[in-house]
N, C-alpha and C positions, 0 to 999 in steps of 0.2 A: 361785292364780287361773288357772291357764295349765290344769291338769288340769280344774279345771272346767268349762272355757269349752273345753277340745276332747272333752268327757266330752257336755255340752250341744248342739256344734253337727257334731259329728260321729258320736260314737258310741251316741247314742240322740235321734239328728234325729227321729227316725221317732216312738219313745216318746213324745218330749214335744210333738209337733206334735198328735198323735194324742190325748192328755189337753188339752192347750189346749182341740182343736176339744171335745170333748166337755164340757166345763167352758162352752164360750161356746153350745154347742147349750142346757145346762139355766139359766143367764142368759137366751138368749132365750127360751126355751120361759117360763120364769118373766115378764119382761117381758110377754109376751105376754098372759099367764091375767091379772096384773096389772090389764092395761090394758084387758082386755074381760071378762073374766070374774073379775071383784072379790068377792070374798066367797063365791067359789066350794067348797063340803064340802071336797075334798083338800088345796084349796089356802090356808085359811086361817091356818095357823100360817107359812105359808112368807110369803105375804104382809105380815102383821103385823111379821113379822123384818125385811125388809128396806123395810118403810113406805115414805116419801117417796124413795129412793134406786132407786126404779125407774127413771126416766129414764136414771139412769149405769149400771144394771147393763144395762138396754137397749145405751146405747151401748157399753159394756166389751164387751157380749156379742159385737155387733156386729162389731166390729175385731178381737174373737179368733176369730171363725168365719170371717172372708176370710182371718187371717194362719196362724190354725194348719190349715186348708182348703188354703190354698194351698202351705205346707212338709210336708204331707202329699201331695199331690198331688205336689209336685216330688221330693220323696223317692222315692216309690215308681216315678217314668215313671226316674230316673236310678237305681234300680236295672234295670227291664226295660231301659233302654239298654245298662248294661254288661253283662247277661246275653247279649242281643242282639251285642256286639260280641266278649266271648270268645267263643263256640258257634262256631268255625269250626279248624279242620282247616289252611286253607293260612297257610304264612308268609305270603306278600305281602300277603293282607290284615290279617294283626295286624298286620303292621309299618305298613301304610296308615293304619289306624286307632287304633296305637299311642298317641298325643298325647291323644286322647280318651279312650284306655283309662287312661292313666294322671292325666288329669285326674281321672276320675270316680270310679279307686282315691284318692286322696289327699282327694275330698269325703265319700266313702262310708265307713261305718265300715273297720274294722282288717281283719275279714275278707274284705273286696274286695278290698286290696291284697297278702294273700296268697293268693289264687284269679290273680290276673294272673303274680304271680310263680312258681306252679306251672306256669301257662298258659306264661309264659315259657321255664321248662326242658324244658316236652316239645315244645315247639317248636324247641329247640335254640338260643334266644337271649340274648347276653348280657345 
């Protein structure tokens, strides 16, 4: 349980936020044709499949494009953040901004937290 629950929410955040949102973009795109465009050429066999169950796939769609929209989004500003915070040259500021640096290795997959600890030896810190 433990690998894949840090397999999940660490080491392909990004993957399965990114398949959600697109999973919940073709739920609503389908709600959508559903509920105004009924019986539409492309869309008749897709419609018939999921008959009366449109309202829930609407709503499912719905809550997966805010949730997997928004661990997508926070994924990727908390990668440019820790990119943003190694890219520097002087000690005082890794070490300033240390605490955050290593927050963001320990949320971010594996290879974060060894770009900091390279980051850390040519800096010369313990």
């Amino acid at each position: 349980m433990g690998a894949i629950k840090e397999l999940f929410l660490r080491e392909a955040r990004l993957e399965v936020s990114l398949m959600l949102f697109v999973v919940a973009l073709f739920a609503m795109i389908e709600a959508i044709t559903q509920a105004f465009f009924y019986g539409a050429p492309p869309f008749t066999d897709l419609h018939k499949a999921v008959g009366g169950w449109v309202i829930w796939t609407g709503f499912l769609g719905l809550l997966l494009l805010f949730g997997g929209g928004y661990y997508t989004w926070d994924s990727i500003r908390k990668r440019r953040e820790f990119r943003k915070l190694l890219d520097t040259t002087s000690k005082q500021k890794f070490l300033r901004n240390r605490e955050e640096i290593q927050r963001l290795a320990f949320i971010l997959p594996r290879a974060y937290e060894i770009k900091m600890n390279r980051k850390m030896k040519e800096l010369d810190l313990p």
